[in-house]
N, C-alpha and C positions, 0 to 999 in steps of 0.2 A: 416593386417595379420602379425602374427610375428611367427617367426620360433628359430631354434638354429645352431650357426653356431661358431665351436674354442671357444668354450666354452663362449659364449655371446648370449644375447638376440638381435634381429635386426628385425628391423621393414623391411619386404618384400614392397620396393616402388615398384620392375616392373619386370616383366618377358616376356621374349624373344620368339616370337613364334619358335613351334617344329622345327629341319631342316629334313631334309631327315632321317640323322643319329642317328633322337633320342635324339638330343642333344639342349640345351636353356643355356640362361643367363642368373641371377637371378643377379637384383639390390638389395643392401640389405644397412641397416641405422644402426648402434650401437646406441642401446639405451643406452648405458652407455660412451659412449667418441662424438658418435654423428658422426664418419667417416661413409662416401660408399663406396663400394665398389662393381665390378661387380663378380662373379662368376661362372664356369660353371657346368651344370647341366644337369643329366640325366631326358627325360620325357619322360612318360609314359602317354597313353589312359586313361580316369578317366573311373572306370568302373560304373558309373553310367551318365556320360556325354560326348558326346565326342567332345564334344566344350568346355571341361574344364579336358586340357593334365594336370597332375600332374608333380612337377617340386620335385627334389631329388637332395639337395645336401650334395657331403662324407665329412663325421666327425670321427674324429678319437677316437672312441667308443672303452673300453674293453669289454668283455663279460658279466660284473656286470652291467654297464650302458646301455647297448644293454638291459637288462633283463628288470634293472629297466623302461629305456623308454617304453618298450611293457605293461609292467603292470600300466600305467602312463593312455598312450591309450587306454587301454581297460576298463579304469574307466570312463576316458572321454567320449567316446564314449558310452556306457552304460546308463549315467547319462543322455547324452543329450532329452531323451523319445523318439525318432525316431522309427520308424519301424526298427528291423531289418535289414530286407529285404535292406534297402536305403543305409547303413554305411556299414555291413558286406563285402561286396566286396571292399570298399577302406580300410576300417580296414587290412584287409589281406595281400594287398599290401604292404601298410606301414609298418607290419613286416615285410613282407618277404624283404623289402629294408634295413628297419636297421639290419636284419642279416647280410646284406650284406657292412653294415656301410656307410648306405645315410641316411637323415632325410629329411621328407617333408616339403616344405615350402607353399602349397596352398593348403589343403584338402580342401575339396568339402561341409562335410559333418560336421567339427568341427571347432569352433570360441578358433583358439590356443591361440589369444590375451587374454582370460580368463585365462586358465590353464597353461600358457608356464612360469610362477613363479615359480609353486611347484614344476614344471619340473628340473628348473634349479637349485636349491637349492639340489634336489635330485643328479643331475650329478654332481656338483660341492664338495659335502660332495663325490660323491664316488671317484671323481679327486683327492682328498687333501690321501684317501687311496689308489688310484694306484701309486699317486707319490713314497708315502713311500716302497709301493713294489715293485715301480722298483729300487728305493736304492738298496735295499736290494738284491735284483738279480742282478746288479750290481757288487755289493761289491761280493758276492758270483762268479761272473762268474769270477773277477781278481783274487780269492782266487783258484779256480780250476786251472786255468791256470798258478799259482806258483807252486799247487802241482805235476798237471800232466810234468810239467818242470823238476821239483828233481825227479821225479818216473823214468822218461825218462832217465836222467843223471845217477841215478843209476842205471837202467838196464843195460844201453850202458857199463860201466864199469864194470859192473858184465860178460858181454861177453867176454870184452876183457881178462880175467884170462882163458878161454876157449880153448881146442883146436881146428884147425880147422875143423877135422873129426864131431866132437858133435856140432862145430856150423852150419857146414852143415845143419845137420838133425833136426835142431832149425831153417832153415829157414823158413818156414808158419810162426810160431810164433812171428820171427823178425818182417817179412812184417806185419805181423797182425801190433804189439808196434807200427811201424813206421807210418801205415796208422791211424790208430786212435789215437794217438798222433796229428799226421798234421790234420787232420778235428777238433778235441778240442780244438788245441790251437789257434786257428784263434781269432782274436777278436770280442766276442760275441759269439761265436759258440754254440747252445742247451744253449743257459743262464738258461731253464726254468726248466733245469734236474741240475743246480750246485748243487742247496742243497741235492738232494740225494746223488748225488755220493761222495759230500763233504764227508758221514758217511764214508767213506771208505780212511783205511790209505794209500792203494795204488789204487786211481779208475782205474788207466792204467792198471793194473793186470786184475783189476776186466774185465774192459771192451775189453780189449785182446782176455782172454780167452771166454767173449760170441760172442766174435767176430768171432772167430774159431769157437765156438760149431754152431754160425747162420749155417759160411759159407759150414761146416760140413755137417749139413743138409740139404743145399739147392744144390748144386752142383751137386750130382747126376742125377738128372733129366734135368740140365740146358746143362749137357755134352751130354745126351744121346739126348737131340734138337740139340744140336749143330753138331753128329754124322748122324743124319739122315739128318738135311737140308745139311750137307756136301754129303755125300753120294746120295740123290736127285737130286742134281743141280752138282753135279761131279766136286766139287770145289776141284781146283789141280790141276785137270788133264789138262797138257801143259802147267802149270805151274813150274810143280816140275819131277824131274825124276823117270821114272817110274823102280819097281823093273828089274834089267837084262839088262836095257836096256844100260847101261855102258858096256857090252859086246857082245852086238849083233854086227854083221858085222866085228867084229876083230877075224881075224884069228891066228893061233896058232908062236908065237915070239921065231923062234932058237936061241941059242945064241952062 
């Protein structure tokens, strides 16, 4: 049996029975360098045997080769002339695992060692195009991350010409700049939103102000929870001083 595993073909020498936890070991051979290695792996009840656990182990699949593998198996499986009835249940499985980003290594029901070729020649052509787009997302999140830098430096400078009355009243906005500035410029941060905000000659402006308009709208109902569970559970009280009570028991001070 051969499976797919970091983007290689490998011959499945042996697997580990289930432990308590669901969990095995899969022995696996590169058909192309010839190394072993062991593995570990999630199993699962074969829903057509259940003296034949299903072994799953994670690959790190995008969403284009996740799609492509499911339309890979469901040709395969189709073609083989089986009943229905007999595949359909491990078919299922086996997406719902590569959504999850594991691959099978011992179906029940399909001989991979025929079909695991066109498999990998289809993952391998879509590897060679996620490389390129993660360059590019890449190169895009360093380019965000310069500009939201100079957007930042020139706001901070734009404040200080400011009095302090009007920066007062600029504070939300400040916190706004300051907070979403520090979550963007982290390295990596939303890499997957650079080229939009890229359009944009100031994205810090941009994302400022929807930052305020979210918090705008959502606040109100978040206070009036926070008012009631306060009020509920009488949070404060004996904590803090109560109205008058800095006068009680003091009598009147002649002088």
């Amino acid at each position: 049996m051969k499976t797919i595993y970091r983007d290689e073909i490998y011959e499945v020498i042996a697997i580990s029975p289930m432990d308590e936890d669901n969990s095995c070991q899969v022995s696996l051979r590169s058909d192309r360098t010839g190394r072993t290695l062991a593995v570990d792996a999630l199993c699962h009840d074969s829903p057509g045997c259940a003296e034949h656990p299903l072994a799953f182990i994670r690959m790190g699949l995008s969403d284009r080769q996740t799609l492509a593998l499911i339309r890979e198996f469901d040709t395969w499986y189709a073609n083989t002339g089986q009943d229905l009835r007999d595949w359909a249940a491990e078919f299922q499985l086996i997406v719902r695992m590569l959504l999850c980003g594991y691959m099978v290594a011992n179906p029940q029901y399909l001989e991979l060692d025929e079909v695991i070729g066109p498999a990998w020649e289809t993952i391998k052509g879509d590897r060679e195009g996620l490389d390129h787009d993660g360059e590019e997302s890449m190169d895009n999140s360093r380019k965000l991350k310069e500009r939201l830098g100079a957007n930042y430096e020139a706001y901070i400078r734009q404040l200080q010409g400011k009095p302090a009355a009007e920066i007062i009243e600029m504070a939300p906005e400040i916190a706004a700049a300051k907070f979403i500035y520090g979550e963007l410029a982290a390295e990596g941060a939303f890499a997957e939103y650079a080229g939009y905000l890229l359009q944009f000659e100031n994205p810090l402006e941009v994302l400022r102000d929807s930052w305020q308009d979210n918090e705008n709208c959502s606040r109100h109902e978040e206070i009036e929870h926070m008012l009631w569970n306060m009020k509920d559970k009488e949070i404060g009280i004996g904590d803090y001083p109560l109205a008058g009570e800095s006068t009680q028991g003091q009598g009147v001070v002649m002088c």
